[in-house]
C-alpha positions in Angstrom: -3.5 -6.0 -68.6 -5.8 -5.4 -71.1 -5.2 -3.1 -74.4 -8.6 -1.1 -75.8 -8.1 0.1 -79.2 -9.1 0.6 -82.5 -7.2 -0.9 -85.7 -4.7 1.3 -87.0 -5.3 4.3 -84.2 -3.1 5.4 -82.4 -3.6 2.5 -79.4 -1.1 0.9 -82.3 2.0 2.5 -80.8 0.9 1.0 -77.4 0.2 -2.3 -78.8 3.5 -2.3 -80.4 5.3 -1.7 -77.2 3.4 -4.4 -75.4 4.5 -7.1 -78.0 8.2 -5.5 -78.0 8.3 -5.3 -73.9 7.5 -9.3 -73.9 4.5 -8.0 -71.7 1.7 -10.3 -71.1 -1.6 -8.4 -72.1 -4.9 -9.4 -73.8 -7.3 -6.6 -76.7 -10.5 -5.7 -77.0 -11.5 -3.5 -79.8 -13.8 -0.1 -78.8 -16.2 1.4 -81.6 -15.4 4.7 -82.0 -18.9 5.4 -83.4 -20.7 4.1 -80.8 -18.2 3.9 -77.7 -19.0 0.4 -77.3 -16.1 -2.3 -76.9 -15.9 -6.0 -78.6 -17.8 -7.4 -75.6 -20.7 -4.7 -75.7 -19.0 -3.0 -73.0 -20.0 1.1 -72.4 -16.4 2.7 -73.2 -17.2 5.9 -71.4 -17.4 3.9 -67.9 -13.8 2.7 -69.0 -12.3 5.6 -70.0 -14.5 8.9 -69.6 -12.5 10.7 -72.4 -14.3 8.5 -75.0 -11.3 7.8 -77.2 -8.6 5.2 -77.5 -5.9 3.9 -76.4 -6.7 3.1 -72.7 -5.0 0.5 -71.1 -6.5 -1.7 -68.0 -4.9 -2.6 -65.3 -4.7 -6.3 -63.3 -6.0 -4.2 -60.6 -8.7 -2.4 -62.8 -6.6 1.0 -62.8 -7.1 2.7 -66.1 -4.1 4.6 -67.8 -4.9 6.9 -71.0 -3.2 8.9 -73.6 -1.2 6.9 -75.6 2.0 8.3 -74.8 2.3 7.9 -71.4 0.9 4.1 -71.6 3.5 3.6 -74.2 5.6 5.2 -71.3 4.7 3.0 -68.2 5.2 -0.1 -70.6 8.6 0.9 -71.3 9.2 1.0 -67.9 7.5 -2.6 -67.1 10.6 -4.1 -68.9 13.5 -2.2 -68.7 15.6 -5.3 -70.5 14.0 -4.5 -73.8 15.4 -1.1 -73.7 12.4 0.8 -75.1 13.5 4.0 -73.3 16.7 4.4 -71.3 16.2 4.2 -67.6 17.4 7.4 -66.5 19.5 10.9 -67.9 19.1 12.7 -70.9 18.9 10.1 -73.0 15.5 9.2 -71.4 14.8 12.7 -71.6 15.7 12.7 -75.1 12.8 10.2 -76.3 10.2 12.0 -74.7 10.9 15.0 -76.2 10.3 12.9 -79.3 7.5 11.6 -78.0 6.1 15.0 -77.2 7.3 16.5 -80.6 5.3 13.6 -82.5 2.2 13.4 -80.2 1.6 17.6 -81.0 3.2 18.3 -84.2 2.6 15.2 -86.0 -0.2 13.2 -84.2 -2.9 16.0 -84.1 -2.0 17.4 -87.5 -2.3 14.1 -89.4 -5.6 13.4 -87.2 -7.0 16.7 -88.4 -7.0 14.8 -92.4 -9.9 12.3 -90.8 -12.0 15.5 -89.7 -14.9 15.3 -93.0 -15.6 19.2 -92.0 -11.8 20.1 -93.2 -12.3 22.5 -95.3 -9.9 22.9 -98.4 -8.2 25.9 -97.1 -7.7 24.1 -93.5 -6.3 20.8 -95.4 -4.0 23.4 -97.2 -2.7 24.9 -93.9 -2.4 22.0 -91.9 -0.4 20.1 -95.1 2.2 23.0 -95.4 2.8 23.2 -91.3 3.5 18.8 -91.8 5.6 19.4 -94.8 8.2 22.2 -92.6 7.9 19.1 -89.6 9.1 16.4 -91.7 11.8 18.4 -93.5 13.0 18.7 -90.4 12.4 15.2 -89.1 14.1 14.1 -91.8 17.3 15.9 -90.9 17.4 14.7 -88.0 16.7 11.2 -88.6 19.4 12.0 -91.2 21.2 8.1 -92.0 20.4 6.6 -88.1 18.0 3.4 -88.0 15.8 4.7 -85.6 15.1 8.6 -83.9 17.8 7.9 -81.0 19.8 5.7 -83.1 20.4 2.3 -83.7 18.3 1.1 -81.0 14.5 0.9 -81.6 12.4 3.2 -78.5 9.2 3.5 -78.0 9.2 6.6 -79.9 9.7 4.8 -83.3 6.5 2.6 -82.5 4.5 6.1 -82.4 5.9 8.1 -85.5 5.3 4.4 -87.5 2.0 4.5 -85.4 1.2 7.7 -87.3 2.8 7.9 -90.2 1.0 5.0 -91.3 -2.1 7.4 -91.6 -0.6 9.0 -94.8 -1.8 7.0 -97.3 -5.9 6.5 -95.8 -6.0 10.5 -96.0 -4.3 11.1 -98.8 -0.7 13.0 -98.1 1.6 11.9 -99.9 4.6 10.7 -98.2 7.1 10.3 -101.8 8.6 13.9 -100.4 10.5 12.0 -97.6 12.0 8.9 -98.9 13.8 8.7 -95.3 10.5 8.6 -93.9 9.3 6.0 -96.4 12.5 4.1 -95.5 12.3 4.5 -91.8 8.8 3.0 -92.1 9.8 -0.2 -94.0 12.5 -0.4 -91.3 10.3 -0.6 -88.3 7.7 -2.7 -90.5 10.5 -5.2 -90.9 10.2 -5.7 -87.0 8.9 -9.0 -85.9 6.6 -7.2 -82.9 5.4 -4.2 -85.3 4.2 -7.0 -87.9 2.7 -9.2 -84.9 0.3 -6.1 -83.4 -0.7 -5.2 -87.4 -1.2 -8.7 -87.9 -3.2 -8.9 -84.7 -5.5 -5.7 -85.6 -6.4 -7.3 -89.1 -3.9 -4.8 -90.9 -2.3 -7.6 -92.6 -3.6 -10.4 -94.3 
């Protein structure tokens, strides 16, 4: 399999479930500016969409949109227990899956936009700020968003949340977020893929 992303994107989350799944998998880096990949590869015959993650498979199938990638590599190991197999408790991660990929993914992605107006920046910062007061109780004192057991969900809000400080909001409001980050940070597979993107020295 092969992993095309940008440093820091959101092809992170992925990128972190790959190393977490034990998967083998190789990267190749996509210019957003240009659509071109590491190897000088057009990105728009790879994934038409034009944006990242897309993941390639050994038989040249293409998967996109982050979550569901994140999804099928769950799925690839079920022994590292990135999202229960079946029942409500699987349901129960993609609802946080969903909740962060509409509420919180596209809302801190709007910060990157240089056309945001002041007003807009205003708006969008006010609808976060009532989402994370209400992460945050329901993160309340568990590990991770299920529990004490890491999903592929907590690769995605770390994924994204890790946007605060390049776009300025200010993250001091939640210290449960703040703490939730240094717990997944601590993680030997989230350190590995942001020491693999050049995010850590």
């Amino acid at each position: 399999m092969k992993l095309f992303y940008s440093p820091g994107a959101c092809s992170l989350a992925p990128h972190i479930a790959l190393l977490e799944a034990g998967l083998e998998f190789s990267l190749e880096t996509v210019d957003l500016s240009t659509r071109s990949t590491g190897t000088g590869a057009d990105f728009m015959a790879i994934n038409s969409k034009g944006y990242i993650p897309a993941l390639q498979l050994d038989d040249g199938a293409v998967l996109t949109e982050g979550a569901v990638i994140s999804l099928y590599i769950a799925d690839l190991n079920p022994a590292a227990a990135l999202i229960p197999a079946s029942g409500l408790a699987r349901y129960q991660v993609l609802s946080w899956m969903t909740f962060i990929s509409t509420e919180v993914h596209k809302p801190m992605a709007s910060f990157f936009n240089p056309s945001q107006s002041t007003d807009w920046r205003t708006s969008v910062e006010t609808v976060l700020a009532k989402r994370f007061d209400w992460l945050v109780a329901e993160l309340g004192d568990k590990a991770y968003l299920t529990g004490e057991g890491f999903t592929i969900a907590d690769g995605y809000l770390f994924t994204v949340l890790g946007w605060a400080g390049h776009v300025g909001f200010d993250l001091s409001r939640w210290p449960v977020l703040q703490q939730f980050q240094k717990r997944v940070m601590a993680r030997p597979a989230v350190h590995e893929a942001m020491k693999q993107e050049g995010l850590l020295g």
